[in-house]
N, C-alpha and C positions, 0 to 999 in steps of 0.2 A: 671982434671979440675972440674971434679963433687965433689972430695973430698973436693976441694978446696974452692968450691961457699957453700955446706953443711957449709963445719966448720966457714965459713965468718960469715952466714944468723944464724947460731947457737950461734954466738958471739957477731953478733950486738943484738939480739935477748934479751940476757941475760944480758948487757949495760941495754938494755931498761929499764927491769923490776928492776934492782939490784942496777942502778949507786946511786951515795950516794949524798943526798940532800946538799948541800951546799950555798942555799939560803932561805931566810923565805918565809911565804907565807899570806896573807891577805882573808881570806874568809868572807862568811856570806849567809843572804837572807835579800833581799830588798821584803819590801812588799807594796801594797796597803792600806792608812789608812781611804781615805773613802770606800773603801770593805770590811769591819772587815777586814784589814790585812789580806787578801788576797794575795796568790806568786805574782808578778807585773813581770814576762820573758818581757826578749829583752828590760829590761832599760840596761844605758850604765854606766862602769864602768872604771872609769880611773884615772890613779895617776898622777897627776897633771905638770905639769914639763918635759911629759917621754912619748914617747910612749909606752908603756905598757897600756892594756886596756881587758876589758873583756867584754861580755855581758850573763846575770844573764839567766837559763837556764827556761826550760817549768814550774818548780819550783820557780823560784825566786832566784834561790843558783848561787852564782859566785866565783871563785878562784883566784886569781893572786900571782904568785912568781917572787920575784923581790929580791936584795942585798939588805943585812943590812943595814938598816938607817931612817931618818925620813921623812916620805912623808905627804902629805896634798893628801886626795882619795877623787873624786869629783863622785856624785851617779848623774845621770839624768835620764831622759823620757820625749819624746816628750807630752806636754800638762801639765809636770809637776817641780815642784820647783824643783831646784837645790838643793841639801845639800852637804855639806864638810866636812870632819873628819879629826883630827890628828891624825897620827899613828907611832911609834916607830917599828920598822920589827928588829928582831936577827936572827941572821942564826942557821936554823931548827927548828924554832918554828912557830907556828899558830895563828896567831892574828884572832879571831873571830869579827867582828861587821856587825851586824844588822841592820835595818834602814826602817823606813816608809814614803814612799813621798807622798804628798800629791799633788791634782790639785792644780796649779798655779791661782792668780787671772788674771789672763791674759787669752785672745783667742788669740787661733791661728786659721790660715783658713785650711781648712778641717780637723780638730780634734778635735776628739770626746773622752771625757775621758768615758772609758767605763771598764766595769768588764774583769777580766784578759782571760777569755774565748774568748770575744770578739775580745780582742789585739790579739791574737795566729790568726786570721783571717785576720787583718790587712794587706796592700801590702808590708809596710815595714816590719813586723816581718815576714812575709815568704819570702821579698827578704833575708832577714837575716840568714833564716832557710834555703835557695839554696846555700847563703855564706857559710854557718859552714860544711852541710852534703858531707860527701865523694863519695856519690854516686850521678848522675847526677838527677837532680831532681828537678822537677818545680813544683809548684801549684797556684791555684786561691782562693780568702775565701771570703765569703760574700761578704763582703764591697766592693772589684773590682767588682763584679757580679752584686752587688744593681749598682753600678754607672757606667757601662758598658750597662745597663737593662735588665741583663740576667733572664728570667724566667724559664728555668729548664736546667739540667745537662748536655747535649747535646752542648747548646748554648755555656754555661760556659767551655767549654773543648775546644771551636774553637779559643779562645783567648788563648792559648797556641800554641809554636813553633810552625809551621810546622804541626798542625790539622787544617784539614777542614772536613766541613759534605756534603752529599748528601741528599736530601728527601727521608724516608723509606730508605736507603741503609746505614743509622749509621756514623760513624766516619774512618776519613780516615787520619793516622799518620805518617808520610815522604812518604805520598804518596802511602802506604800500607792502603788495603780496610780491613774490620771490621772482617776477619778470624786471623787478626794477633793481634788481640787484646785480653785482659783480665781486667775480672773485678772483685774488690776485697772490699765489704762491711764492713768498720772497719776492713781489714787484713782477713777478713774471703772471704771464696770461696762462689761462689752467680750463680745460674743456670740464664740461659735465659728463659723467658717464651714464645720466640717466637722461632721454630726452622729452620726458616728459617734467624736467627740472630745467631753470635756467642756469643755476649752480651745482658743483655735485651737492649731494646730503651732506651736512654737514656734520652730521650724528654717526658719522663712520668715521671721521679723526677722531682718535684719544687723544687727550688732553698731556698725554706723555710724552708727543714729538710736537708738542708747539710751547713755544718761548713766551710768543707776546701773538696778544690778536690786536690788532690796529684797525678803527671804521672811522670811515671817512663821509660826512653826513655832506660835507659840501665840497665841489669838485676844483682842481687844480690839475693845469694841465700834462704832467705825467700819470696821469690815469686816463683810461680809456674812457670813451667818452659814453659809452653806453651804462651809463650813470642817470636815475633821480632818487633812489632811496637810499644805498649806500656802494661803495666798495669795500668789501673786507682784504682785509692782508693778512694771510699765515705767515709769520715767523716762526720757521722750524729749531727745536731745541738745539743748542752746539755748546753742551756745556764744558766749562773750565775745568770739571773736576775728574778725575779717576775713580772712578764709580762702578759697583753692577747694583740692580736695585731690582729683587721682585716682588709683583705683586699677584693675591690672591682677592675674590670678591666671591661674595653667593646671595642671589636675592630672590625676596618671595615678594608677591604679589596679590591681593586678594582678589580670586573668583579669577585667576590666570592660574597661578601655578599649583601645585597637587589636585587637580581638577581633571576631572573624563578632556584626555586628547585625543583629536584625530590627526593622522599625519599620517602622508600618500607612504607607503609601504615601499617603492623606491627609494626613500627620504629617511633610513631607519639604521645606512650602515656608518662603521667608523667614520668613513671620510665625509658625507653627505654631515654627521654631526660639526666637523669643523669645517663646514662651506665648502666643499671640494668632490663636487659632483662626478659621478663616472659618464661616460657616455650616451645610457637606455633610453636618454627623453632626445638621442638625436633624429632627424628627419629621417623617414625609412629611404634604405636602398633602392628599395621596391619604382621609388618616384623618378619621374624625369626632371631632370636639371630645369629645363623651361616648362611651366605648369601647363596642361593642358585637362582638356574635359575626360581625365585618367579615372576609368574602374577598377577596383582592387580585384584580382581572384582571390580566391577562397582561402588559399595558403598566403598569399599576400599581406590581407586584413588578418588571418588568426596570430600568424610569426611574425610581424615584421615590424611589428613596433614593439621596441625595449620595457616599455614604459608601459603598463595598466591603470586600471580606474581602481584595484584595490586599495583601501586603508586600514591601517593599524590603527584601534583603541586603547588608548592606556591612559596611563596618569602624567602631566606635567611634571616634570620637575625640576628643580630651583634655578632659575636662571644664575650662569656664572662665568666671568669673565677672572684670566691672568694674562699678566704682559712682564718682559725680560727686558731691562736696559742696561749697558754697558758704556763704560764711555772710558777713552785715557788720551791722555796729553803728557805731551813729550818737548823739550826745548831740542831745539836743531840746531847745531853749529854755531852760530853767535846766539847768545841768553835770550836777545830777545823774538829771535826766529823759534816759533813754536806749531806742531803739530799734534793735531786731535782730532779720536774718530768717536763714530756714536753711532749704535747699533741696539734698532728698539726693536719689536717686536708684540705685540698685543692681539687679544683676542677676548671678543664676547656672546653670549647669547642670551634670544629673550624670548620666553612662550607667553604668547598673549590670546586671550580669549577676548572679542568683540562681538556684543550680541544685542540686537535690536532695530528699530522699524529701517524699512528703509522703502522709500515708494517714491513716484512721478508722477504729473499730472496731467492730467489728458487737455490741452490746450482747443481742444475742440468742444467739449462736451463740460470742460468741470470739474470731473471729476476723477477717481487713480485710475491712472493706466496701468501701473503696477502698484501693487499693495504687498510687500514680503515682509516676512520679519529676517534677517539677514544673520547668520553666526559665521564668523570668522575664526579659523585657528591658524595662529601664524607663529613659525618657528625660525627665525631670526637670527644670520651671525653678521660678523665682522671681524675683519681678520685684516692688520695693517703690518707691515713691514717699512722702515726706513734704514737705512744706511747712509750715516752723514760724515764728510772728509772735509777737514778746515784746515787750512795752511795759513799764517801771520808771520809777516815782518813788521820794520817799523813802516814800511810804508804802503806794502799790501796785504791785502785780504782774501780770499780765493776758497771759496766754497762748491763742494760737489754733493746734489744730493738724490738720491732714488727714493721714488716711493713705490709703495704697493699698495692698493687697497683693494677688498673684493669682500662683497655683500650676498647673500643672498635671503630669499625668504619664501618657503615650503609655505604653502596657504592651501586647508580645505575649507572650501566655502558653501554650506547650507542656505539656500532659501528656500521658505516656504509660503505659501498666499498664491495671489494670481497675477497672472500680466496679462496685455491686452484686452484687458476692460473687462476681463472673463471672470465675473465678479461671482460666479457661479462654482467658482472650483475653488475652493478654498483651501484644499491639500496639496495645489498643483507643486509639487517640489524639482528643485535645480541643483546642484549638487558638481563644485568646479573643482578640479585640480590642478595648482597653478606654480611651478616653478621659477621666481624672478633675480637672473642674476644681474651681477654687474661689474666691473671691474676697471679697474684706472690704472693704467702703471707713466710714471714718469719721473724724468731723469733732468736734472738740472746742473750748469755751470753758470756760477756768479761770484761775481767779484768788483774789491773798488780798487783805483790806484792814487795814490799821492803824488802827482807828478813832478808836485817841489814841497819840501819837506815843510813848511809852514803851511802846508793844506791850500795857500790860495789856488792854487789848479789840479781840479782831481777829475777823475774818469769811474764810470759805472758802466759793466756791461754782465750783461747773461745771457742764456740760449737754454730753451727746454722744449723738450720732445716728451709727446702724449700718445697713447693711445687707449681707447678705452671700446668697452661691450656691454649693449645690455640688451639679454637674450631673455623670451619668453618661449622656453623650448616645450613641446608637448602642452600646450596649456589646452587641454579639454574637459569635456563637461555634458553629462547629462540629464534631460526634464524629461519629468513624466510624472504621475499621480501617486504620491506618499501614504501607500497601503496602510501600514502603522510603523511604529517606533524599528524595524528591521527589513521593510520590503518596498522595493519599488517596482511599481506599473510605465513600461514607456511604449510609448508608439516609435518604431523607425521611421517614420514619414516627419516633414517638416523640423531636420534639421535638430531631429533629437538625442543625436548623440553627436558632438561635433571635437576636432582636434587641432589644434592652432600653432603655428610656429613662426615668432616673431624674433629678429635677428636685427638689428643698428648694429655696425661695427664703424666705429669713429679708426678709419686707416693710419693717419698721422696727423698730428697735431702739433704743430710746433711756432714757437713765440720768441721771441728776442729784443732786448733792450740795451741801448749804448746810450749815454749820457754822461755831458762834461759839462762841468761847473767851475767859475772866475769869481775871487772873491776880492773883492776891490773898493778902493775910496777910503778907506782907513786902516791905519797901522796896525790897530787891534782889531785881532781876526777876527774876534766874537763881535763887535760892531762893524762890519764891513758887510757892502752890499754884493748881491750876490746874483752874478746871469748864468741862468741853465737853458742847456739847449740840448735836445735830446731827440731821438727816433724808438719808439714802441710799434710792433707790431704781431701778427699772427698767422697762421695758415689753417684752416682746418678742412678737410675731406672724408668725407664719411659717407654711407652707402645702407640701406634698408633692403629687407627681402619679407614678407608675407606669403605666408600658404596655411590653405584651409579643406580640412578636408571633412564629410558630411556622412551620417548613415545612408546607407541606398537600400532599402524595403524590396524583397526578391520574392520570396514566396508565404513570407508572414509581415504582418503590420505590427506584432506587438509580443514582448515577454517581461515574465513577473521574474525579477533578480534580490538576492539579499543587498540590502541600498551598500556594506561597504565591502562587501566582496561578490563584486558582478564578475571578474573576468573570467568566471570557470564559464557562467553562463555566457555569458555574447559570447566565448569560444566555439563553444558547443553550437550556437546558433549561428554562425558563421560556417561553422564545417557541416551544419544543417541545409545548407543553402537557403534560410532565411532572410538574411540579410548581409550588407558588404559594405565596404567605404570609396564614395569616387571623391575626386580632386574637385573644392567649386572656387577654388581661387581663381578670381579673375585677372585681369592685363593692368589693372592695376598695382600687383601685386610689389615690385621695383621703383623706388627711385635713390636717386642719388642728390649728397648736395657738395659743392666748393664753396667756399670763402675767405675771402683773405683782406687783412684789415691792415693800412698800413699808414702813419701818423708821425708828423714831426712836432714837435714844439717847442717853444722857447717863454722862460718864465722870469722874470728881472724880481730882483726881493730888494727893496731899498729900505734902509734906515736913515729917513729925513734927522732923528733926532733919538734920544733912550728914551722917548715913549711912544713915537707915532712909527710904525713898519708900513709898507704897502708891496703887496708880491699881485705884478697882474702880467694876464700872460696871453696865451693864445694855443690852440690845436686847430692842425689841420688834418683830419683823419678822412682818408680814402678807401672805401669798401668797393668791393666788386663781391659780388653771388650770385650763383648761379644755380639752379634748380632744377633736375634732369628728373621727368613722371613719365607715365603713362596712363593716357584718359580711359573710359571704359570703351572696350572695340576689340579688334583682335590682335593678339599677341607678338606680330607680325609688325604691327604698327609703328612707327619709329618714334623715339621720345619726344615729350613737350619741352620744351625750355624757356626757361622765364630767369631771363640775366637782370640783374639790377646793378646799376655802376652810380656811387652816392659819393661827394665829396663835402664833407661838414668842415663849417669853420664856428671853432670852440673859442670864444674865448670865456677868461675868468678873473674877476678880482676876487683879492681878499687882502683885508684892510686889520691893521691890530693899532689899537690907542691904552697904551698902559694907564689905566686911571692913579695907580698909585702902584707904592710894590707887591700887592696882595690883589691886585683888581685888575681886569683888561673889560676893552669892549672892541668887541669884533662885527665887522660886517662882510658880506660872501656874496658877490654877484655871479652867475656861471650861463651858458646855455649849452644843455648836453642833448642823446637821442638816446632811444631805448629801443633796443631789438625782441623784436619777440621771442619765446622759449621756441627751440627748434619741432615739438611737436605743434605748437598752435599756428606755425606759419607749414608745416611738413604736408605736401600730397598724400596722406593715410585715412583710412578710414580703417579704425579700429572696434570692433565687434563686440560686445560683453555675451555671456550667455541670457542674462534678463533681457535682453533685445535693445539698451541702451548704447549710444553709440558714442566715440570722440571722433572727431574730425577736424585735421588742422586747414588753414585758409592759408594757400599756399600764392592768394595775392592779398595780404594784410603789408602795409607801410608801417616803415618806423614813427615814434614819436616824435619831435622835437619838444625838449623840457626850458621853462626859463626860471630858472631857481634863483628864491634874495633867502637869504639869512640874517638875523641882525642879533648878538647875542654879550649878554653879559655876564661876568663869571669874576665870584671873589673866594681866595684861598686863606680862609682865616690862620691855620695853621698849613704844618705841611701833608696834615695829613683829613681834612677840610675842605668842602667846596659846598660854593653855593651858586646857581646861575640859574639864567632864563632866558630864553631864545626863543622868537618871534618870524616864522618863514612864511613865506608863499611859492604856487609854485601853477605858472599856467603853461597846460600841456596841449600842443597840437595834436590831433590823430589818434587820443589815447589808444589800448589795446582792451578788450576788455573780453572779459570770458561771459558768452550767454547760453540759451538751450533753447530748442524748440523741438517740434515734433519732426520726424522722418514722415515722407509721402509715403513711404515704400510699407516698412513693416511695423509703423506705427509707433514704435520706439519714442525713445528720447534722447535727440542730438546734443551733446556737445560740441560746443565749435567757440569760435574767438572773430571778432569783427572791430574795424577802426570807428570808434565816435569821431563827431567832429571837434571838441573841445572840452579842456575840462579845466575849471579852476581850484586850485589847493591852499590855504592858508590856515594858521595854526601856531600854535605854543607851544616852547617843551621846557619842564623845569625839573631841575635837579638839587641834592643837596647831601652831602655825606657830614653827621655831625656826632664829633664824640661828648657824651652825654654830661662828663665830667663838668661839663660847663655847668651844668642844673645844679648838682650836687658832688661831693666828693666821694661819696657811697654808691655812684655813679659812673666811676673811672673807669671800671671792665665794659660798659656798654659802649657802644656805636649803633648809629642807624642811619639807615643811606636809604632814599629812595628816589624814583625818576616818574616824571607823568608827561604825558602830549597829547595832547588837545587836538582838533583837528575839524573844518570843514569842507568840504567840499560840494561842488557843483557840475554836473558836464550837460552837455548840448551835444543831442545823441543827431543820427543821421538815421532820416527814415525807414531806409534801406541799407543793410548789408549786404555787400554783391561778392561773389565766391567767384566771380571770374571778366574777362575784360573784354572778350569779341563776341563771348556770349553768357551776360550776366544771368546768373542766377541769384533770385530772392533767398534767402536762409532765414530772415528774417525782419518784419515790419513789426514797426510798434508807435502810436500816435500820443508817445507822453512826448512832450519836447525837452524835458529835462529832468533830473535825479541826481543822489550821489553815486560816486565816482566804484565802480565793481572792485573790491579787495580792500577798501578805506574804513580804514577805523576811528571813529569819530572820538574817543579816547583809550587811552591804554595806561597802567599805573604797573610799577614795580618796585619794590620797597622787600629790604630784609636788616633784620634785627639782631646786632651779635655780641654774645659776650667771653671773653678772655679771662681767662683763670690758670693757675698753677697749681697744681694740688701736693708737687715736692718739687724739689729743683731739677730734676728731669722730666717731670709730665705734666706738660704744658698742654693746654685743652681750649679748645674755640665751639662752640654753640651759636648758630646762625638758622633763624628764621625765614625763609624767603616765600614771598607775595608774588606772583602776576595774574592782570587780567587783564583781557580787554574788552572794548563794548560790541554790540550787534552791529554786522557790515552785509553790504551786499554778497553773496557767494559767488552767486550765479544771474546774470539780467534775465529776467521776465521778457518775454514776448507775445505776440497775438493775441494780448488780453491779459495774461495772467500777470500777477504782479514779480518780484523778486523771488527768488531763492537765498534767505540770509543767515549768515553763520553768528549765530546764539551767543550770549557772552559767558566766558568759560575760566574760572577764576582760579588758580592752580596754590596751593601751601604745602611748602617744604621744609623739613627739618636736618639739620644736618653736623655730626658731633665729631669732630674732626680732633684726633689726639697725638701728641708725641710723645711716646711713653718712655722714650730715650732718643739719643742719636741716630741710634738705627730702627726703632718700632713705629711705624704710624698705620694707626687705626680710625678708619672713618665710619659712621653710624648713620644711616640718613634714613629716614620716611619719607615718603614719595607720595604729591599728590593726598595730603590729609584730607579734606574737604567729599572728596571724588564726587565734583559735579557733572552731571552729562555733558555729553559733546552733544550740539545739536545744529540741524539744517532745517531750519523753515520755511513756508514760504508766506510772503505777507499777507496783512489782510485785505489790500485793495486793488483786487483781481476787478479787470473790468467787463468780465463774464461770469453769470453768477455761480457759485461754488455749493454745491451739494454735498461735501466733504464737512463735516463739523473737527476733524483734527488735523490739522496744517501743516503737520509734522513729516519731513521729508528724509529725515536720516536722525538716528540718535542710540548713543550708546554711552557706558560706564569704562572707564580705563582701570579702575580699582585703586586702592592704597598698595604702596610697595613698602616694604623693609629690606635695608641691603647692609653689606656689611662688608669693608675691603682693608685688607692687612696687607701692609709691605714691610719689606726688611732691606735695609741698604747695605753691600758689605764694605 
């Protein structure tokens, strides 16, 4: 039988590329005639009479082979004139024609004749681009984003199947949390700047330097193989036109903004308001380089940190973002050699008030370990810079692009209640001040080559360099007894006033891809099959520092201070000789990590026939990492090192069967791994003030994933869909994030350990439908929505072990199975829009938008207690998107109408009894927003 299926697969094989042409063929390129001819992709081509039909590629080039004789071929585009050709076809020859369409003098409602860059953004020419591609694949581009009101990349990805977001916890893909993600900048590899993310934030791109967002729900082997929920692709803007375009926004918030704010009083000048901190929260001089068991003197502790515990109260007010973009293009030397740059710039801010329970459970006893009620106030920017340089001929492409991005967010955090079971003190108050920056910069060269002018042999290659920061500089905080509404009681003993300085700096980061592609077996390009062979890989090196330093009790235990302006007093008490600060950072404080991921592959795409495709392929991805600690002992000690050398072999199908011209069915076989987020596998042990800890497991193993997809999709029109897709998905070794207690200080651990298996299967279904079908009173409407379904199952391991020569328990739990930690057992998203003109310049869109999803594990339960699970949380938006001419557009949105709680509970079937009647482990209000953004193009 194997001879048998070899010499079949070998025969049809050679059919493909060999059979002998027996029909003509009609080609050419349709261009753009008010863009100097310009490629004009995704106009429609079709011979008159027949179904036969084609649509002209990213290029403008279209093909069609049809039997000898005479056709009449009709070229269109939506927004543009019809034209018609006569054409004589012989069998095996090539009829060339060419053609320029121009805008119609006609409107049509919602379109915009725009430069052929802009069309590739379009919803129809990406639905277009999800019909043509063999591999399952969706995306978003501007224009849905602008008229949805999406303002950064985050947002823009939850309008896709089966994605929803969490606040700070990133995107979440059939219900899989942000460890099973990947992110891919223009195809290139792109580090996270935050490593407590597996991606960066995605909620720091504006939506103003990206083109197109591309996910990829099932895997193909030029992507990296640390894939099971998705890969996303940035495509950065490189627009066609000569342009500047500013905008303005300002938004309110209820119970966030004009509301009593606190914010740390270093946090309060010009430049700290647009993200760009001065130095005051740097490590004092005072310190030694290598930490040791250092007391401060007197003058040490009173001068020598930048940075105090005072804060300013005032009023919020309205959060507001503006961004600058520029763009021009120039033809060089011959017409069709052209040059264009693009230079964006944006900025935002957000003041947010979070207020409510937030407690732990005592895994011993039952009952809260901590009980607080928690207020957050958090002052928030974002500030992006890109600079993008395009060069075109006709037969290359050569792109250069930098980016900036840098975040920060000024946080003062009140708690009140008690911790350690100290159910007694019910004013016990905490009170943190916390500076958290972050920062990415990188720089990119990419480009393709046409190495013979009919596209059968072309090349892709680029190289990008990263480096990124994220500093938790000064992060300190003090407890003690919450006198009333203005005074606090603290003891210096046991660690009650503490000061924190957390530093990741990712050194270099850099990524590279080359890849060439053979298009062969038939004459016409567009049906010719097609072998890519390719090398992706990465470098990244990056390096951690922790120091902590502690009150030290001299000749008093205790002073009563004003809670937001203590620094006069602990001055005073300090040059008292009361009290001082020593060094209690331990030898842990250091590590470092390298990794470097290096991967070839090759992927054959054949068309047996115009309906059946099949593209299968194979990776071989080689990692090596390495992991440089230091365990607890003395300072002196030399580092641990824990190298891992992993060599995976990926492969992947994916299969397309055109059911008809309107219909495909796809099927996706793949096996990928999944690395853990760099903090959940990182040697840290990270400290809260509440005495809650994180701790990464710095011997957690990757996943192996085995992913099927099976999916059907009909385009009733072009702007239309309907589908359904049917996955499973069983994972070796999952990762999963649990909690338990600390021996030490009683706390509550965070940490992450490998189950032994998990199963995933599930449904996702979509449909975008304009209503006009119902009725004709009906035509301004459309309504699009997506849902997925989902179950799962894992088979946990009774013991998670934190280390290898000498295991450590973290935790035991006697269920032998449950669902999978981060799984959404469904999720639905659905928005509703209608299109109007109210004169012939002010054209107006009104869009509804829906998500929610259902109750998932948070956090795994151990030594009794059941789960920790995140509540289901159902978000309605509103959003009135206007173009009040050519150059005004005005967006109107409410945010979050509903405003239901965020919530963390933990279950009810705790298998030690629970003396707590409320279960409730975190929960708070986001509020309703109202925002409002004008721009002007010149």
């Amino acid at each position: 039988m194997k001879f048998n299926f070899k010499f079949l697969f070998i025969t049809l094989f050679i059919c493909t590329i060999s059979i002998a042409q027996t029909k003509g063929t009609i080609s050419g390129v349709l261009t753009d005639k008010q863009m100097n001819n310009e490629a004009l992709p995704f106009a429609n081509v079709l011979i008159k009479g027949t179904n036969n039909s084609a649509n002209t590629d990213i290029d403008g080039k279209y093909s069609i082979n049809i039997a000898p004789g005479s056709y009449t071929v009709i070229y269109s585009f939506l927004g543009y004139e019809t034209v018609e050709a006569l054409v004589i076809v012989k069998a095996n020859e090539t009829i060339t024609i060419n053609r320029a369409l121009s805008s119609g003098s006609y409107t049509l409602k919602d379109v915009v004749v725009k430069a052929s860059s802009v069309n590739k953004e379009k919803e129809t020419a990406l639905l277009l681009d999800q019909k043509n591609a063999v591999v399952i694949k969706q995306s978003i581009g501007a224009q849905e984003m602008s008229r949805k009101g999406v303002s950064d990349v985050e947002e823009g990805l939850t309008k896709i199947t089966g994605i929803t977001k969490v606040d700070g916890r990133g995107l979440f893909v059939r219900g899989l949390e942000d460890r099973y993600n990947s992110l891919l900048l223009n195809d290139l590899a792109i580090p996270s700047n935050n490593p407590f993310k597996k991606i960066i934030p995605l909620d720091i791109f504006p939506t103003d330097i990206v083109s197109i967002l591309e996910t990829y729900k099932t895997f193909n082997p030029n992507l990296y193989g640390d894939f099971a929920g998705a890969t996303f692709n940035i495509v950065t803007t490189a627009t066609g036109k000569s342009q500047t375009k500013i905008n303005f926004g300002a938004g309110y918030t209820i119970n966030n903004n004009l509301q009593k704010f606190l914010i740390s009083q270093d946090a309060t000048s010009t430049s700290d308001f647009f993200g760009f901190s001065g130095n005051e929260r740097d490590l004092p001089s005072a310190l030694t380089k290598t930490p040791s068991n250092q007391t401060l003197t007197a003058d040490q502790s009173a001068n020598g940190f930048g940075s105090g515990f005072d804060v300013k109260s005032s009023v919020s007010p309205l959060n507001t973002s503006f961004g600058v973009l520029h763009s021009e293009k120039f033809n060089v030397g011959k017409k069709q050699n052209v040059f264009q740059y693009l230079i964006s710039l944006n900025y935002d801010n957000k003041y947010q008030i979070r207020s409510g329970a937030d407690r732990i459970f005592n895994t011993a006893q039952g009952n809260y370990d901590n009980d607080l009620t928690t207020t957050q106030y958090k002052f928030i920017t974002n500030s992006s810079a890109l600079v993008g340089l395009t060069y075109k001929t006709k037969r290359l492409s050569l792109t250069s692009n930098t980016i900036y991005l840098k975040s920060t967010e000024n946080l003062i955090q009140d708690q009140v209640g008690y911790t350690n079971s100290n159910a007694a003190q019910t004013n016990g108050f905490i009170r943190m001040n916390q500076l958290q920056e972050s920062t990415l910069f990188n720089t990119q060269l990419f480009g393709n080559y046409k190495i013979t002018e009919d596209e059968r042999h072309t090349v892709k290659a680029g190289v990008s360099f990263s480096t990124t920061q994220y500093e938790l500089p000064d992060r300190k905080s003090f407890k003690g007894i919450k006198m009333d509404d203005n005074t606090t009681s603290i003891s210096y003993t046991g660690n009650s006033i503490t000061r924190q300085y957390l530093d990741f700096k990712g050194d270099q980061h850099i990524s590279g891809l080359l890849e060439y592609g053979w298009k062969f077996g038939n004459e016409d390009i567009s049906k010719s099959n097609k072998l890519t062979a390719g090398y992706s890989g990465y470098m990244n090196k990056m390096g951690s520092e922790f120091r902590f330093l502690v009150s030290q009790n001299l000749d008093s235990n205790s002073a009563t201070f004003p809670t937001n302006t203590p620094d006069a007093t602990l001055r005073n008490e300090i040059s008292n000789g009361n009290f001082t600060y020593r060094e209690g950072t331990n030898s842990t404080y250091k590590a470092m990590l390298e990794e470097f991921v290096n991967a070839g592959y090759l992927d054959l795409a054949l068309k047996f026939s115009e309906k059946f495709e099949l593209n299968v392929g194979a990776r071989v991805e080689q990692t090596h990492r390495e992991t440089k600690y230091k365990s607890t002992g003395s300072f002196e000690d030399p580092y641990q090192i824990i190298t891992t050398d992993k060599t995976d072999i990926l492969p992947s199908v994916n299969t397309k069967y055109i059911v008809n011209e309107n219909s495909n069915l796809r099927f996706a076989a793949s096996k990928t791994i999944t690395r853990p987020v760099i903090m959940e596998s990182y040697p840290l042990e990270f400290v809260n003030p509440d005495g809650t800890i994180e701790r990464g497991n710095e011997f957690l193993t990757n996943s192996a994933n085995y992913n099927f997809d099976l999916k059907y999709e009909l385009f009733p029109t072009a702007k239309e869909l309907i589908s359904a897709t049917i996955f499973t998905k069983m994972i070796d070794n999952p990762i999963e994030r649990l909690f338990t207690n600390s021996a030490g200080s009683g706390g509550q651990i965070i940490t992450y350990g490998n189950s032994n298996k998990a199963l995933l299967y599930g449904a996702e279904f979509e449909f975008l439908f304009q209503l006009e079908r119902i009725s004709k009173s009906l035509s301004n409407f459309s309504l699009g929505a997506n849902a997925a379904l989902m179950d799962t199952k894992v088979t946990i391991q009774k013991t998670f072990e934190n280390g290898v020569n000498n295991p450590e328990t973290i935790a035991v739990d006697d269920n032998p199975s449950r669902k999978l930690q981060g799984a959404s057992p469904w999720i639905v998203n659905a928005d509703l829009r209608y299109d109007s003109e109210f004169s012939e310049k002010w054209k107006s869109s009104m869009t509804m938008v829906y998500n929610v999803y259902s109750k998932r594990i948070y956090a795994v339960g151990t030594n009794g207690l059941d789960n920790y699970y995140e509540m289901p949380f159902g978000k309605l938006d509103f959003i009135w998107q206007n173009k009040i001419s050519e150059k005004f557009d005005i967006k109107l949105s409410v945010d979050n109408l509903l405003n239901p709680s965020y919530k963390i509970q933990m279950g009810e079937n705790s298998r030690i009894p629970i003396t707590e009647s409320d279960l409730t482990v975190r929960e708070y209000k986001k509020g309703v927003g109202f925002s409002m953004n004008i721009s002007y193009t010149f």
